[in-house]
C-alpha positions as CSV (number, residue, x, y, z in Angstrom):
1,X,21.2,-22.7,-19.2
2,X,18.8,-20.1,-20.4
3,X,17.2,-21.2,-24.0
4,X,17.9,-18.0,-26.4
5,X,14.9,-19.1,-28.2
6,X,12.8,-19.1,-25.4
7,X,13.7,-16.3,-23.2
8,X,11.5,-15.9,-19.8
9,X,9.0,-13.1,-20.2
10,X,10.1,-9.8,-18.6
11,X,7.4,-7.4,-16.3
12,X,6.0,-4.4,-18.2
13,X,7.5,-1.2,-17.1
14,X,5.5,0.4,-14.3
15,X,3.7,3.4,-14.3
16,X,6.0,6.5,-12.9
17,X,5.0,9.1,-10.8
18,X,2.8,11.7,-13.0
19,X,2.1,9.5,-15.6
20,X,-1.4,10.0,-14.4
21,X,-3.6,12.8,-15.2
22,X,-6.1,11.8,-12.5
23,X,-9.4,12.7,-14.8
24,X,-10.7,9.1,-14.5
25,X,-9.8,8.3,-18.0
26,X,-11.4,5.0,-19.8
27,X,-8.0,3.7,-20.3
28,X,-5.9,4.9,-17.2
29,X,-1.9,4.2,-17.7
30,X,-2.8,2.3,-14.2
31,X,-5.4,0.0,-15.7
32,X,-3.6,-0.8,-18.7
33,X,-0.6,-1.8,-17.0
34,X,-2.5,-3.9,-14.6
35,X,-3.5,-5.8,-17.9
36,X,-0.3,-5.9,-19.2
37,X,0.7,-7.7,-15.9
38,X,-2.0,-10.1,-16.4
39,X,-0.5,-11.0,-19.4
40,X,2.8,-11.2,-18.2
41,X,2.0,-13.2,-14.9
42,X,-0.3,-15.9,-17.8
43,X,2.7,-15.4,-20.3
44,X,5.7,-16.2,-17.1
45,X,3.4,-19.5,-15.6
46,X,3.6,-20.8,-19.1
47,X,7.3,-20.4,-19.4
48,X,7.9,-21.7,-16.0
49,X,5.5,-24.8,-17.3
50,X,7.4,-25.0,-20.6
51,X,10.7,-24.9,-18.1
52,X,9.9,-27.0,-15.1
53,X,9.9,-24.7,-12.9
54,X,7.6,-23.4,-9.7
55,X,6.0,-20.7,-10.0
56,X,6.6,-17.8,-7.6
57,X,4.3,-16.8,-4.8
């Protein structure tokens, strides 16, 4: 059973179409959610550690 206290992190929201202006910006919407998955992917192996659980391929 799922621990409400500990819910298992959830993806960021992806990029959608247009989202993009295309300039090369410093902080492209595509760079910063490539961080944000970072985080996510470190932030979901310590739940699944916390859990017991494999982590996903």
């Amino acid at each position: 059973m799922p621990d409400p206290e500990d819910p298992r992190p959830e993806p960021p929201a992806a990029p959608k179409p247009g989202d993009c202006c295309g300039s090369g910006c410093v902080h492209c919407v595509y760079d910063l959610y490539e961080e944000a998955m970072e985080r996510y992917r470190e932030a979901l192996a310590a739940w699944e550690a916390r859990h017991g659980q494999q982590r996903s391929p």
